[in-house]
ZAPAKOL-883198 format. One line per 5 residues: number of its first residue (from 1); their letters; for each residue x, y, z of C-alpha. Coordinates in Angstrom, 2 decimals. Layout:
NUM	A	X:Y:Z; ...
***
This chain:
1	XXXXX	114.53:82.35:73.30; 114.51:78.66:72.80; 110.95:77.05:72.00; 110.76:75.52:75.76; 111.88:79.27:76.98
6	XXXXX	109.06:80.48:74.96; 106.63:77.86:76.02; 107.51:78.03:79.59; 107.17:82.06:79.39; 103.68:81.54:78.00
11	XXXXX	101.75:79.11:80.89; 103.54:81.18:83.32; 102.38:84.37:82.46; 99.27:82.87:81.87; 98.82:81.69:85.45
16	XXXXX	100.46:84.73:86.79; 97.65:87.28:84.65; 94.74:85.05:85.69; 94.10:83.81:82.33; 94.50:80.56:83.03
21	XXXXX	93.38:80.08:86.69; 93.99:77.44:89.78; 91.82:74.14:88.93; 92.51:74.40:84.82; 93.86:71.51:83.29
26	XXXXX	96.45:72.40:79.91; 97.15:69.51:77.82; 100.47:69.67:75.82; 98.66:69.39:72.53; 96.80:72.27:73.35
31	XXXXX	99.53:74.52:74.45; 102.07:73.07:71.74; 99.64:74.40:69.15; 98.83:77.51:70.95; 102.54:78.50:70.80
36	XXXXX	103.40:77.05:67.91; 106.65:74.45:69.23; 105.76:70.92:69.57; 105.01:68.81:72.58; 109.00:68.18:73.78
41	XXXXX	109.44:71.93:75.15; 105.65:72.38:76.49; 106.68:68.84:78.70; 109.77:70.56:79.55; 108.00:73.67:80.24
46	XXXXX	105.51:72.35:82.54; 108.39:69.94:83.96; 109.59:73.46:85.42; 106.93:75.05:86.72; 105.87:71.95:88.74
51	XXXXX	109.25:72.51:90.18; 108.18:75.44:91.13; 104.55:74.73:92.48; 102.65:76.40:89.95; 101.24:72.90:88.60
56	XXXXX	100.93:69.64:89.09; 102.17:67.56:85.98; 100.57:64.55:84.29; 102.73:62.20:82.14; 101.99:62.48:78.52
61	XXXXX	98.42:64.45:78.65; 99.29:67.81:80.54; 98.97:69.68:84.10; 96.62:71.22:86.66; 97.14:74.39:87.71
66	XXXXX	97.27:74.29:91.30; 95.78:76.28:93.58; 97.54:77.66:96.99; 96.40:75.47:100.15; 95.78:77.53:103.21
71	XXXXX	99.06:76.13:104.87; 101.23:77.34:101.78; 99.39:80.46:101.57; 100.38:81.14:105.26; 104.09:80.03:104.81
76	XXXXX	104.69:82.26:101.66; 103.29:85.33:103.68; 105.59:84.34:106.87; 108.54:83.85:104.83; 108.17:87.07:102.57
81	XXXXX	107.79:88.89:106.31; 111.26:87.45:106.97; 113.15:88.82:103.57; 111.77:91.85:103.53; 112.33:93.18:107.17
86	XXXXX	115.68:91.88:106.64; 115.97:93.47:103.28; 114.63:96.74:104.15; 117.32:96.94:107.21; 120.31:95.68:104.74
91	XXXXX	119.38:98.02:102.28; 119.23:101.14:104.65; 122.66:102.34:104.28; 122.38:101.93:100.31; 118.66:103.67:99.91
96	XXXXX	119.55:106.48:97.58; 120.95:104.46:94.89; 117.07:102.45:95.10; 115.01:105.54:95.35; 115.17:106.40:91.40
101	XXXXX	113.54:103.04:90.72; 111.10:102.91:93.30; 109.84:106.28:92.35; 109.89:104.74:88.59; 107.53:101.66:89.86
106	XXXXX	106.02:103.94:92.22; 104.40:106.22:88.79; 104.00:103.08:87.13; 101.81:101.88:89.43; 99.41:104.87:89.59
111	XXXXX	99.28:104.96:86.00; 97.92:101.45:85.99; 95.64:101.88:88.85; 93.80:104.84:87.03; 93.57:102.32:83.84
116	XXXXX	92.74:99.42:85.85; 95.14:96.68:84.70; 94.91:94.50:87.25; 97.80:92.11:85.93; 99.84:95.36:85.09
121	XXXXX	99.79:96.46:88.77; 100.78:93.36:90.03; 103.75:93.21:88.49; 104.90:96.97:89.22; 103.83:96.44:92.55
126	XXXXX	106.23:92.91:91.87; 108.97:95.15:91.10; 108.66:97.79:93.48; 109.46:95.20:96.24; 112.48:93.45:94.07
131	XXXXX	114.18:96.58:93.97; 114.26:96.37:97.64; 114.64:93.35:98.25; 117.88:93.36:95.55; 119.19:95.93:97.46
136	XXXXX	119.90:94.19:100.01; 122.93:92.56:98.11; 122.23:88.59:98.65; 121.37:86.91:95.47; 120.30:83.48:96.86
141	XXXXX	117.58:85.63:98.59; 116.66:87.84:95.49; 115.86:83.91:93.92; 114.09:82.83:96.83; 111.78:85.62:96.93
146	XXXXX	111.11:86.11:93.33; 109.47:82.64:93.56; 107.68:83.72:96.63; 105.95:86.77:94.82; 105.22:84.22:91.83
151	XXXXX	103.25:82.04:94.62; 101.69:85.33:96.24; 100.47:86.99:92.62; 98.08:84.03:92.13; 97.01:83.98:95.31
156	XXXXX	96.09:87.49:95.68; 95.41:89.21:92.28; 92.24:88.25:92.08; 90.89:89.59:95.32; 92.41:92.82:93.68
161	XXXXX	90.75:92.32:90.42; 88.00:95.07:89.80; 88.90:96.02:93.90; 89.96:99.82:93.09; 89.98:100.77:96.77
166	XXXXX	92.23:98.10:97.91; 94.29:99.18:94.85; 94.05:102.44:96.22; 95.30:101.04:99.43; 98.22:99.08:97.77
171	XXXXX	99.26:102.28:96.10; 99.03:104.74:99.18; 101.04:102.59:101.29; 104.14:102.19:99.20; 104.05:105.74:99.04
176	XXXXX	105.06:105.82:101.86; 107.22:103.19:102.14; 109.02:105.83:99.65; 108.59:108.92:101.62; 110.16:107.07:105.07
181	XXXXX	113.14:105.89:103.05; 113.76:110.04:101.80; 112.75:111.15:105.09; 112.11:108.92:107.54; 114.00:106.31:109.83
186	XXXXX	115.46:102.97:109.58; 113.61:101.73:112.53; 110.49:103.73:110.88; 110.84:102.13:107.20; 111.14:98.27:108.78
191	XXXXX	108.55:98.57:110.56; 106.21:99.92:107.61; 107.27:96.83:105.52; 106.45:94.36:107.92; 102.82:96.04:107.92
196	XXXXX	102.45:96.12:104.38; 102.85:92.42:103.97; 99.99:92.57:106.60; 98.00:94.69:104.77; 98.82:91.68:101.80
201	XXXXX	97.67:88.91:104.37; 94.82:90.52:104.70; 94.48:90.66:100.45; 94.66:86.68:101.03; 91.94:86.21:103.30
206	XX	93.95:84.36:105.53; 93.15:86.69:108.81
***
């Protein structure tokens, strides 16, 4: 991993864990020493992740991690809605070869529940939804949406943090998202996907 790699890996999963939240200001210096590379790959770092909405850079002092505005927090929401009903119908024909790893994600993510890692969850819950999403065989979408679920983890992990029944919630419905793809219908399993991402809306306090 090259020293920007490493940087960039570090305020990213930072912001994406909640330890460093929307409205905190990182100075290069800060985060150069913190990982141990100088300032060159932190600016380059934070040059990519304003490229990708998670901050707001400053020329030669740092960024601000920015916080989701109502408007984008509604537009990230609609457009997930759109993949993954259109995922979840492309990936129909293919949904034995996914099952294995949503089952895998699926375990994870009780496991985590009952331990209560908030961050942990996140992402399993992350990759439960990739898996579907990849299924569906269209790689400029896969991109597009992994970006989207960067956008949506900051926005709604910390209405989740120390929330065990909405975890509980989370958990229960991809169940059975994973029981309709064994044994339900295609018509059955689209329709539950658009409704989780509702259930998610609500998560953002958007509704």
């Amino acid at each position: 991993m090259s020293a920007s790699d490493k940087a960039y890996e570090h305020v990213k999963t930072g912001i994406l864990a909640g330890d460093i939240p929307p409205g905190t200001f990182v100075t290069e210096g800060r985060l150069a020493e913190e990982i141990g590379v100088s300032r060159t790959p932190v600016r380059e770092a934070l040059l990519r992740l304003q490229a990708e909405g998670m901050v707001e850079l400053f020329p030669k002092k740092g960024a601000l991690v920015t916080a989701p505005t109502p408007r984008e927090t509604q537009e990230i929401f609609e457009a997930r809605a759109l993949i993954e009903e259109w995922a979840a119908a492309q990936m129909w024909p293919r949904r034995a070869d996914a099952i294995p790893a949503l089952r895998a994600h699926l375990d994870e993510m009780a496991d985590l529940m009952r331990t209560g890692d908030v961050s942990a969850f996140s992402a399993a819950d992350r990759a439960f939804h990739e898996v579907i999403v990849d299924a569906g065989s269209n790689s400029v979408i896969s991109r597009q949406y992994s970006h989207l679920r960067d956008r949506q983890i900051v926005i709604v992990a910390g209405n989740l943090r120390g929330d065990k029944p909405r975890m509980t919630a989370s958990l229960r419905q991809h169940r059975e998202l994973l029981h309709l793809l064994e044994s339900g219908t295609k018509s059955q399993f689209v329709r539950a996907c658009r409704e989780h991402v509702d259930y998610a809306v609500g998560l953002a306090g958007t509704r």
